[in-house]
C-alpha positions, 0 to 999 in steps of 0.5 A: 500500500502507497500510503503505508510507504510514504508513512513509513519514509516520514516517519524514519525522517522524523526518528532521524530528526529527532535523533539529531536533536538529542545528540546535538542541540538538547544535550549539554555540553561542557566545554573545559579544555580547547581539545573538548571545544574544538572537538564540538565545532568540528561535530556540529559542522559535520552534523550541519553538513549531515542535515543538509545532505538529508534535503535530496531525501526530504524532497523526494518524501515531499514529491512522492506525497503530493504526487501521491495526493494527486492521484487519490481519493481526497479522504487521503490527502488530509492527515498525509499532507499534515505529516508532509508540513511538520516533517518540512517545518521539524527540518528546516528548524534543526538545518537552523538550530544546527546552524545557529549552534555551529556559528556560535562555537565557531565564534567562541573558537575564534574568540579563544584564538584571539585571546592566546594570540593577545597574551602571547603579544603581551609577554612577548612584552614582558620578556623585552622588559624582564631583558630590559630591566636586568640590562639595567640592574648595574649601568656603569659611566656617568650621567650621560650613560644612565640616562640613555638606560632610563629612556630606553626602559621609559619608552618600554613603559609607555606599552599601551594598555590596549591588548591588556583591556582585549585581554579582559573582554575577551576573558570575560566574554567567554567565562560569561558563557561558562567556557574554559573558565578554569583555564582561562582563570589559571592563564590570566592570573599568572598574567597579571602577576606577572605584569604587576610586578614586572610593572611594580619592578620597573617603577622602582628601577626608573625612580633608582636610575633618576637617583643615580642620574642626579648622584652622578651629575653632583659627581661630574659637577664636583669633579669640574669645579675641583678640575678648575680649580687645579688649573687655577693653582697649575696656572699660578705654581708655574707662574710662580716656577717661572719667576724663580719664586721660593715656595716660603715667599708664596701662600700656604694652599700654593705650598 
């Protein structure tokens, strides 16, 4: 009998939409390790691609049923062309759920991506600063030589705070939705304690080299002024040589 075939492929259509419902869009997925969310975008793209394949079969049910209800007795047409619409309307709803679900991991993947590819940028950061700093630790010379370290360390410190502040929203966004939260929790705490004391320890180290810029410049200033005036005295002692003065006869500092 037509009728009992075309409820047949109907109903197989139904079992199997259903079974795709429970295995994908009703079933709660938790999502603790990168592994575990990739995992699910890379099912749900197969599973999207599965449900649009299924339109060749869904289309021929649709043909069959309304070629069928062409040709029979209208008593018949009723209760199959009911079964024919919610077949139509349960597909086209799981092709846009499974959809909607598979975009959405796709996002949350691309959002995990780009949150690594900021904290990998940001210590990169920190590793020129930790070299810098330690660079820093013992400069040797004078006021001139000093300076040049603090600038080159203050040009360091002007590292905008731009891919910190992506950092947290991208954080955020995804602990929001309760994804690697642990993870992410674990990777931004060691990265914030590494940037408040490496921050915390340039500080330090900017105030100690303007310190030592200022110790060295009393130096150099010393050190002039104690220079003139030995030139003053050199200039005076040969005068002195030259006119065959005795040292009894001259002042005692010349002495």
């Amino acid at each position: 009998d037509k009728t009992v075939s075309l409820r047949k492929d109907l109903s197989e259509m139904h079992e199997w939409i259903t079974q795709a419902e429970e295995e994908y869009l009703e079933r709660d997925f938790e999502y603790k390790t990168p592994e575990e969310l990739q995992k699910a975008v890379e099912e749900l793209k197969r599973a999207k691609e599965e449900a649009l394949q299924k339109e060749v079969k869904v289309k021929l049910i649709t043909d069959s049923v309304n070629n069928f209800i062409a040709k029979a007795p209208p008593a018949a047409h009723e209760a199959l062309k009911k079964e024919l619409d919610v077949l139509i309307t349960s597909y086209q709803q799981l092709c846009s759920r499974l959809n909607g679900k598979w975009k959405t991991l796709e996002e949350v993947w691309a959002c995990w991506r780009e949150l690594l590819a900021y904290l990998d940028a940001e210590n990169k950061w920190l590793n020129e600063m930790e070299l810098k700093l330690k660079a820093t630790e013992n400069v040797q010379g004078g006021a001139e030589e000093i300076s040049e370290s603090l600038d080159s360390l203050e040009r360091l410190m002007r590292h905008p705070e731009d891919n910190r502040n992506q950092i947290r929203e991208l954080a955020q966004t995804l602990t929001d939705g309760g994804i690697l939260d642990e993870l992410i929790n674990e990777k931004l705490e060691k990265f914030n304690s590494r940037w408040e004391e490496l921050q915390q320890e340039a500080v330090r180290r900017q105030k100690s080299l303007e310190q030592s810029i200022q110790s060295a410049q009393e130096t150099d200033k010393t050190l002039r002024l104690i220079q003139e005036s030995l030139a003053v005295i050199d200039k005076q002692l040969t005068a002195y040589t030259a006119d065959r003065v005795d040292a009894a006869q001259v002042p005692q500092e010349a002495q």
